[in-house]
N, C-alpha and C positions, 0 to 999 in steps of 0.2 A: 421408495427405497426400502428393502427390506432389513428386518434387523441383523442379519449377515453382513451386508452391504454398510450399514450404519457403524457397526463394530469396526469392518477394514476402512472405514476412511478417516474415522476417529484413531485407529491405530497408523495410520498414513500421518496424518494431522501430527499425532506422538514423533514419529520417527524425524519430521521434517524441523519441528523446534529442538530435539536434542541435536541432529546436523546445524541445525544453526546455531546454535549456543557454543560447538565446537568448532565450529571456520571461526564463528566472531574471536574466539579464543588462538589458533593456532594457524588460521589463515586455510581457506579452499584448497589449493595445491597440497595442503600439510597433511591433510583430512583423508583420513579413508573411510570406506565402508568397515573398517570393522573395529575404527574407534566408534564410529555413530552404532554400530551392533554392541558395542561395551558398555555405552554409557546408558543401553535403554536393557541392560541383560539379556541382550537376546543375542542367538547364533549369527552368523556373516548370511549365511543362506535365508534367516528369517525376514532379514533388510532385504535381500534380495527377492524376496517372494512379492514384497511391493514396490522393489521399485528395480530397474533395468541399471543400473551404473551411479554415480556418483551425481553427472552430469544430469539424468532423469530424475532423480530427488532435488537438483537446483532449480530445473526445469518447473517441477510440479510446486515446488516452493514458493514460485513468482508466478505461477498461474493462480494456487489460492488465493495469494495476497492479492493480487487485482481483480480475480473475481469477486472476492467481498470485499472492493474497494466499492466496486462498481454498485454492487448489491446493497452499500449500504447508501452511496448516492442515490440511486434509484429509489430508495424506499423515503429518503428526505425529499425527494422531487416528487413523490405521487402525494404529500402530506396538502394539506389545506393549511397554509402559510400562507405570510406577507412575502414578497419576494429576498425583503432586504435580511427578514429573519430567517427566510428559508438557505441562501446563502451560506449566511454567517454560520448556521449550524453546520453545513460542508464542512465549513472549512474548521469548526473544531471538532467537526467528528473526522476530516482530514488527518490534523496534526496528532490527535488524543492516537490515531489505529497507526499511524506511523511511528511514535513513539513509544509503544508496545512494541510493536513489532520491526523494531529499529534496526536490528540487525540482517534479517531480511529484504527489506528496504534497501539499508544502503548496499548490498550487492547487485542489488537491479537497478540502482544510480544509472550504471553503461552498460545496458544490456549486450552490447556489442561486444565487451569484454566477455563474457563466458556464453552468448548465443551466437547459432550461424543458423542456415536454410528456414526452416518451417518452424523452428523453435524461436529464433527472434522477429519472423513474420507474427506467428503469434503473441509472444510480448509485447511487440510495438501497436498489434492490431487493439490488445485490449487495454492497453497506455491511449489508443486514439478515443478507444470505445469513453472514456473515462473524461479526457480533454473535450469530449464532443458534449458533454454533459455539464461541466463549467459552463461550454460558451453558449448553451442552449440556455442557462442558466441567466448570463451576464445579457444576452441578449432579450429574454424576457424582460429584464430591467429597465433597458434601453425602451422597448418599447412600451409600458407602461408609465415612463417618466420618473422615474424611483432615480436610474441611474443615468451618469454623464453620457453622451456618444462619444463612444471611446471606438479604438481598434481593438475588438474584441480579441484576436489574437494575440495581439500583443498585451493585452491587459491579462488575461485567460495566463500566460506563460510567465510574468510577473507574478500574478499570486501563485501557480503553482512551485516556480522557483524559490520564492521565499518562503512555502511552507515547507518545500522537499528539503532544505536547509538546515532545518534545524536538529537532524538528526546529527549534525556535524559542530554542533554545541551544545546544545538541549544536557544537563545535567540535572538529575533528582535531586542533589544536593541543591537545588538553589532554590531562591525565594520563593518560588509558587510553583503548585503541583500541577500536573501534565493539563488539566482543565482550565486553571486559570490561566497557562500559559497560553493555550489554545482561545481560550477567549479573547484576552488581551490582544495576539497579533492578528485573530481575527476583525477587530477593532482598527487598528490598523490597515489592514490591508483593505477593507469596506473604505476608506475614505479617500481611494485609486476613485472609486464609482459612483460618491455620494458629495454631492455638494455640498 
């Protein structure tokens, strides 16, 4: 990537947290492009030089976020780990990048509410890319004896339910910071798998 390219996707990157920090605020439908062009001082036409409509910055909004969902699963699954630690780290590097990035998340809760054709094929294809890396995960377990025989699926959709969750109470203000909470319900949720 050249450093032209590195500049426009780091300013891509820009535009897509200040649109989010503005729906979290005033709601998607409320939102235009040229509140998100105000809050980053830039012209309507400079948003629009990166991104096609409203709906194309939500679009590319939820493709980032799962592709470094994926990318950072991926980089915990290539590590020389015990499985049951390799796991657990998932899933607090799971909850730690969704709670970050909390407000983008919970808009791709129901992708079906704001995609249709090739935009929620995509979605869903890299929400499966991401599922299929859990249960490649649980399943190693399975086979090495670390974990229960379980329905992978079913277990797989259990932990990710309970961690997709907590961005729907998760507050800073309370007892433990986004790691320890991450730890903690990862601790939990490890004993679905672990005798």
């Amino acid at each position: 990537m050249s450093l032209r390219e590195k500049k426009a996707e780091k300013k891509k990157e820009e535009i897509i947290q200040s649109a989010l920090s503005i729906i979290a605020e005033i709601g998607y439908h409320a939102t235009t492009m040229e509140d998100i062009a105000a809050k980053l001082l830039m012209t309507k036409g400079s948003v629009y030089y990166y991104f096609k409509d409203k709906q194309d910055l939500l679009f590319k909004s939820q493709k980032m976020l799962l592709e470094q969902s994926i990318q950072n699963i991926e980089e915990i699954m290539s590590k020389e780990l015990p499985i049951i630690a390799k796991l657990q780290k998932v899933m607090v590097v799971h909850i730690e990048f969704l709670i970050t990035e909390r407000t983008g998340f919970a808009m791709g809760a129901r992708p079906d509410q704001f995609f249709a054709g090739e935009q929620l094929q995509e979605v869903i294809r890299l929400r499966q890319k991401y599922s299929h890396c859990i249960d490649k995960l649980i399943a190693q377990g399975i086979e090495s004896g670390y974990f229960n025989e379980v329905d992978t699926k079913i277990v797989r959709n259990i932990i990710l339910g309970a961690m997709n969750y907590v961005i729907e109470w998760y507050s800073p203000d309370g007892s433990k910071d986004k790691n320890e909470l991450a730890k903690s319900i990862s601790d939990y949720l490890l004993r679905i798998l672990i005798n």
